[in-house]
N, C-alpha and C positions, 0 to 999 in steps of 0.2 A: 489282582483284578478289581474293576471297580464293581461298588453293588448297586443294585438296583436306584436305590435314592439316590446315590453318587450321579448316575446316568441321568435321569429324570431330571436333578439339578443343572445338569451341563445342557439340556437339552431346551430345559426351559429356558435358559440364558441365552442362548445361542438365537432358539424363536423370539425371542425380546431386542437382541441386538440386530436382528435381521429385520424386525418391524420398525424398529425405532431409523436403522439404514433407510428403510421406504420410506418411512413419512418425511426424512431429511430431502432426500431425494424428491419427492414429490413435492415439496416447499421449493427446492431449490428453483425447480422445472417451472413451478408456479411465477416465482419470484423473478426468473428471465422471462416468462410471456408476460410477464405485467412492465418490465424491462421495454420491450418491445410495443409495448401498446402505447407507453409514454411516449417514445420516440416519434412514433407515426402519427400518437393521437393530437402532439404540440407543433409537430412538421420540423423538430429538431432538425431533422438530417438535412432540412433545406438550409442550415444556419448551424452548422454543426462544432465553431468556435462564437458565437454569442454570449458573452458573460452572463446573463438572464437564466442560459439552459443550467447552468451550475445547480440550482435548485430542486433540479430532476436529479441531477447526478444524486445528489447528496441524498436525498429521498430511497432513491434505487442501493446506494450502497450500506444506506443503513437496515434496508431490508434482508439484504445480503449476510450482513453480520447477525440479523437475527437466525438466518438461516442455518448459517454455522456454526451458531450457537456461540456467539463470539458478543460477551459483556462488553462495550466500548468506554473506559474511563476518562474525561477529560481534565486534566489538571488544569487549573488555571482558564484562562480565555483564549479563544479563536480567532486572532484578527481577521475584520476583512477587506483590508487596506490588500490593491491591485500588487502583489508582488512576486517575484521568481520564487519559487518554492522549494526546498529539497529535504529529503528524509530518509534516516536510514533503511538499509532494503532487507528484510528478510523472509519475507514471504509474497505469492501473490495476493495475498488476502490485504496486506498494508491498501492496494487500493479503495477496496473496500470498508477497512478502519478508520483511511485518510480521507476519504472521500464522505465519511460518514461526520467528520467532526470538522470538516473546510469546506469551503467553494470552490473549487479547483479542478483543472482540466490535467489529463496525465501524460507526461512521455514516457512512451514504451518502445522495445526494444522493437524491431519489425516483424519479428515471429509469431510475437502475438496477435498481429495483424490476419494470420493463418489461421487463428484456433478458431475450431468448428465451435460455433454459434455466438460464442463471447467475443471472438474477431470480431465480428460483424457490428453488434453489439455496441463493443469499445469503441468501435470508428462512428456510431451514429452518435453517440454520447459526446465526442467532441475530442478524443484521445489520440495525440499527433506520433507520430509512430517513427525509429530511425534506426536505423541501419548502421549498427558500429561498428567501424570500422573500414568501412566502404569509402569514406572521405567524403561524406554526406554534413560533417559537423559544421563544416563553413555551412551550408547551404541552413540546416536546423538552426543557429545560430540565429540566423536572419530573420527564418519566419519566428523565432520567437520572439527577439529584437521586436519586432514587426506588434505581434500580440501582445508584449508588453507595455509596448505605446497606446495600445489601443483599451490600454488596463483590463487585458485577460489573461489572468493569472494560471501560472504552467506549473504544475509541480513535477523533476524528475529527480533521478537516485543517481545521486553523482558516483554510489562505487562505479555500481554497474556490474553490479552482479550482488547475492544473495548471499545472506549471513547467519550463524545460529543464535543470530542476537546479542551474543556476548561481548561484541565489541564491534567498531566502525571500522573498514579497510580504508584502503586510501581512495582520498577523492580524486576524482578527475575533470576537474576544473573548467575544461575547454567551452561550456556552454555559459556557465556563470559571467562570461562574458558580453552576453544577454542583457542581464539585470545592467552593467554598465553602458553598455553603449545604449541602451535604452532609461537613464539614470532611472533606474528601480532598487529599491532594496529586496535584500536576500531575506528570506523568511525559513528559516529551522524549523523542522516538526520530529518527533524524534517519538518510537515505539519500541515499546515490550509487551511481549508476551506472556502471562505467567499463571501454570496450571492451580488446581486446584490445592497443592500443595506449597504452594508461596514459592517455589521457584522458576528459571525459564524453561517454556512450556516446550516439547522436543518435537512437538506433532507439525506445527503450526510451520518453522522453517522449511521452505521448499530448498532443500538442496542435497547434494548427493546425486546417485544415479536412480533416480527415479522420475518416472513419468507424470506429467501432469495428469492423469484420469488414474493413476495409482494414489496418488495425491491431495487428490478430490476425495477419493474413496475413505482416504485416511481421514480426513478432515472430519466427514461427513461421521463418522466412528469415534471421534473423539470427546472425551464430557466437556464442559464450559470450561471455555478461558477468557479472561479478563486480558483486555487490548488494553494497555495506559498508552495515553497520547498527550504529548506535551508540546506546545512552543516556546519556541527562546524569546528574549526581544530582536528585532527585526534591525538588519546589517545595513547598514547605510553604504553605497557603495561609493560616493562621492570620495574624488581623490585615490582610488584605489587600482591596481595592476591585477588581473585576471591573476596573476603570482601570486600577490599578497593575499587577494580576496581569496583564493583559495586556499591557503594555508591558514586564515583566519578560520576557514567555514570547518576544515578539519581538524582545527584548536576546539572551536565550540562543540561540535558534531560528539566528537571521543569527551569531552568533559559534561557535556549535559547529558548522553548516555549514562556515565558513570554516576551522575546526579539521580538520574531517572530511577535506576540499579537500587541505588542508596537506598532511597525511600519508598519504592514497593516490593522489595525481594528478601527472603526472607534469609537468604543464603547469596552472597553474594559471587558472582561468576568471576572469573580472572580476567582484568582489563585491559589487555595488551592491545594499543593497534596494532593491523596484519600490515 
């Protein structure tokens, strides 16, 4: 049985962790009504791909990271030459850490389009939204074609789908074809995670069978993690097959992961691509 102190100790911890839950929560709340005010206070949504509005993005997503208590480390510089953008995917929070160290507007999957309050949100913000699978890519292709020429830089996740960080899956190239027919170069952003303890951090990955407001929850429950965010130098795509250009982006993508690895973990993870 436990004694008395034992209890009092559990009990104290527990009232501590459920206050420190509210006041996350209460930032976060905070954090999308100030979200919201920007939107409507600049008339974003009336111009809701504008390279200009990026500045908001970037403003909002760094508040965001403060919220989740999420250090953002930047290795290196941030270009802000207009280019196609991709990075690897392992949480929803990368928009938030990518968004916090770029200029950049985001592809996302259509579902997210759905989520109560942050749907809404995403789409005033300038965040182009697709449908995979549905045979929508020609048509996404285009308008970003489109935005590219007009040097409004798109960042998406070529897996196309979520990772526990320790390595790149395969890419799926079909949209990289953007960056060419629009001659753009490809721009690499590549992230980790990593807890308190020098290694990759297990909270932070959205994947498995869990809910995104499970997920949230966790987030918001978990101590600081340090985001490293790095770029490559930027892919010239002149001369190149949506082929080639893709198996180059998955050469660099799984090597400067492994680079990333190197030098801020303390324990290195097994680097296999899936």
């Amino acid at each position: 049985m436990q004694s008395n102190t034992e209890i009092k100790t559990t009990s104290i911890k527990g009232v501590s962790k459920l206050f420190l839950y509210g006041k996350k929560l209460a930032s976060g709340l905070g954090a999308v009504s100030e979200g919201f005010y920007l939107v409507y206070r600049h008339g974003l949504y009336k111009d809701i791909n504008n390279p200009q509005n990026t500045r908001y993005v970037q403003y909002f997503c760094r508040r965001l990271c403060k919220v989740f208590n999420i250090d953002v480390h930047v290795h290196g510089d941030i270009p802000r030459k207009p280019a196609l953008w991709v990075s690897n995917h392992i949480s929803w929070l990368d928009v938030a850490v990518l968004g916090s160290g770029a200029r950049v507007f985001f592809l996302a999957k259509a579902e997210i389009e759905k989520w109560p309050v942050f749907g809404k949100l995403a789409k005033s913000g300038g965040t182009l939204f697709i449908q995979r699978g549905s045979g929508d890519s020609i048509k996404i292709r285009e308008q970003i074609t489109a935005f590219l020429k007009q040097d409004i830089p798109v960042l998406f996740f070529p897996e196309a789908t979520t990772t526990d960080g320790s390595k790149v899956k395969k890419v799926h190239g079909r949209i990289l074809g953007a960056a060419i027919e629009a001659q753009r170069d490809v721009q690499i952003c590549l992230i980790c995670y990593v807890n308190q303890q020098g290694g990759l951090d297990q909270v932070s990955p959205f994947i498995g069978n869990i809910s995104f407001a499970e997920h949230v929850k966790k987030v918001l429950e978990m101590p600081q993690v340090t985001a490293h965010l790095v770029a490559l130098p930027a892919i010239c795509t002149a001369g190149h097959t949506v082929e080639s250009l893709t198996a180059l982006v998955q050469q660099k993508m799984v090597q400067g992961l492994a680079d990333l690895h190197h030098k801020v973990l303390k324990s290195q993870p097994n680097m296999q691509q899936a």
